[in-house]
N, C-alpha and C positions, 0 to 999 in steps of 0.2 A: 247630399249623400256623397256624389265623389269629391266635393271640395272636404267632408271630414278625412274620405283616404290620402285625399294627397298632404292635408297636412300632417292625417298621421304618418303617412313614407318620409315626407319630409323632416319630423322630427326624429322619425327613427333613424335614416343616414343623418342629422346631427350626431345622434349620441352615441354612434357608430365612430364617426369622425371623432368625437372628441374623447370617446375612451379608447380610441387607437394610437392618437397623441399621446395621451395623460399615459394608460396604462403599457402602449408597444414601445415608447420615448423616452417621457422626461421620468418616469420610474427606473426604466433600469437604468438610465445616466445615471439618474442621481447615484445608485446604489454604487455602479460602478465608479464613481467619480469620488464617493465616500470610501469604498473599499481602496482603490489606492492611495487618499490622503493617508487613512489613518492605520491600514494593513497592506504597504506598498508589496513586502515580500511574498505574504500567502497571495494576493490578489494579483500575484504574475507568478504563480503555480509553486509559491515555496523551493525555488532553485538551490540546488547545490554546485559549487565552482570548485573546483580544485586546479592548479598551478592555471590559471584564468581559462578553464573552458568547461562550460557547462556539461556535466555528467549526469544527472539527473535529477528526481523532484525527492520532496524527503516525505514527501504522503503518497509516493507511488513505485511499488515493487520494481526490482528486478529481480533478471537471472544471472544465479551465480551456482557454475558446477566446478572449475577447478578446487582442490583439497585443500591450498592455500586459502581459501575464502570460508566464510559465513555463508553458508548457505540460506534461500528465502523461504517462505513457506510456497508452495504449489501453486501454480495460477492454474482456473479453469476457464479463459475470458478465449476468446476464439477469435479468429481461424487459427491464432498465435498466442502462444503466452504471454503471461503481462500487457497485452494489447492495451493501450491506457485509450483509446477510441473506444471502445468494444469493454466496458468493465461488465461483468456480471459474473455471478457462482455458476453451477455445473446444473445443479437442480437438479439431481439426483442423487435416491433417497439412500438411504443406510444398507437395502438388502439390493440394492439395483446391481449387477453384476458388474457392470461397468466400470460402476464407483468400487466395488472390491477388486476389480484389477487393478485400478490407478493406484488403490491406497496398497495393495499387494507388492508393485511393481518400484513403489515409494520408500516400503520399508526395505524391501528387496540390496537397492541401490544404498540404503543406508546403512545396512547391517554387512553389505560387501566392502564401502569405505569404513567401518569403522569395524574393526573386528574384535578390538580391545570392550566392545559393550556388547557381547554377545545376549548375555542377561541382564540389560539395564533396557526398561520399558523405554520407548522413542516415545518424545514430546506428539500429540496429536497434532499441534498445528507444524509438526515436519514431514506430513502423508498427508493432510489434508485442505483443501483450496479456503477460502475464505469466501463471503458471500459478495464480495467485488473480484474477486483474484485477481486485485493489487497492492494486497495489503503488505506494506511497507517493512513491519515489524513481525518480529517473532516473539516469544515469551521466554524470558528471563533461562528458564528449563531447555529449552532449544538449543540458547546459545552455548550450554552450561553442556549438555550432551555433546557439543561437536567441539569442544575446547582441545580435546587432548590431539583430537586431528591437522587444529589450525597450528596448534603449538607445536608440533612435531614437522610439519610442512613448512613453517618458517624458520625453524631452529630460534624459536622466541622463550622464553619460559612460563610456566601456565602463568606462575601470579601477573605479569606482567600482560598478557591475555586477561585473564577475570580483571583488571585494573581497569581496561578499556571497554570491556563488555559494560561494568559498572559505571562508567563516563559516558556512554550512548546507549543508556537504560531510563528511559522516558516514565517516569511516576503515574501515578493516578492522577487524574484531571483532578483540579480543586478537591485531594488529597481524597477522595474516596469515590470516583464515577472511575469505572473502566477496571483492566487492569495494568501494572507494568506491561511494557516492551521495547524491545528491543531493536533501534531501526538497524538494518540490515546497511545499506548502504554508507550510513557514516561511519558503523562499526569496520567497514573492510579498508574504507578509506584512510580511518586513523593506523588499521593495522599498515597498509602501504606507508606511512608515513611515518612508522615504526624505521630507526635505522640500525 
């Protein structure tokens, strides 16, 4: 009788051992070792360079408040926005008070920068966080909402804004999963690099 327990202990730290190799190891090598052969860029976080120094990722928000810029959609990731440690939504629901002050305080801020759209409905995802609040992109209608703002704070002309909106306007995955958007980030960089 204890010689059946000890070889059953002993089999069981075998199969302990060796699916801590197989599966704590040589799986995630592999996977990682595969992800940079054959997706070197996403599998070292999709980086964006400009004049050679890393400014950010292109699947992960930032903040942008000056009026020369595209603004992002809201982060609710904590202790700090856009926390890209710490990604999760607010989880709170539609009537929570909370969430109608943010979204209050959202439109607030948006309807004082733009006063030329007094009666034009704001895009929902420009008062409200996303379910990572770092979500990168905005919808096509967001950008298209604060056009007359960027265009006026650069002294650029619209069409030449909508030109670039529509050059950093990301399609549908395999033309029907998802919808357009628009990454935030490359869209402000081309505008800086507007001369």
């Amino acid at each position: 009788m204890l010689k059946e327990i000890g070889t059953q202990i002993r089999i069981s730290f075998v199969f302990v051992a060796m699916f801590t190799v197989l599966c704590g190891l040589l799986y995630p090598g592999a996977m990682t070792l595969m992800g940079q052969v054959f997706f070197p860029r996403q599998a070292s976080g999709s980086l964006i360079t400009a004049n050679g120094k890393t400014v950010g990722s292109e699947i992960i928000g930032q903040p942008f408040d000056d009026v020369k810029y595209f603004w992002s959609r809201p982060s609710a990731t904590g202790p700090f926005a856009y926390n890209a440690s710490n990604s999760s939504g607010s989880n709170l629901g539609p009537t929570n008070q909370a969430q109608l002050d943010a979204v209050k305080g959202h439109v607030d801020t948006l309807k004082k920068a733009h006063p030329d759209k007094a009666d034009v409905p704001i895009p929902m995802d420009l008062v409200t966080a996303s379910g990572s609040g770092l979500d990168p992109h905005i919808s096509p209608a967001a950008a298209e909402y604060q056009i007359s703002r960027v265009s006026k704070a650069r002294n650029i002309s619209l069409a030449k804004v909508e030109e670039l909106i529509a050059a950093n306007t990301d399609g549908r995955w395999l033309g029907f999963i998802g919808d357009p958007g628009v990454n935030v980030l490359k869209l402000n960089l081309a505008l800086d690099a507007v001369k």
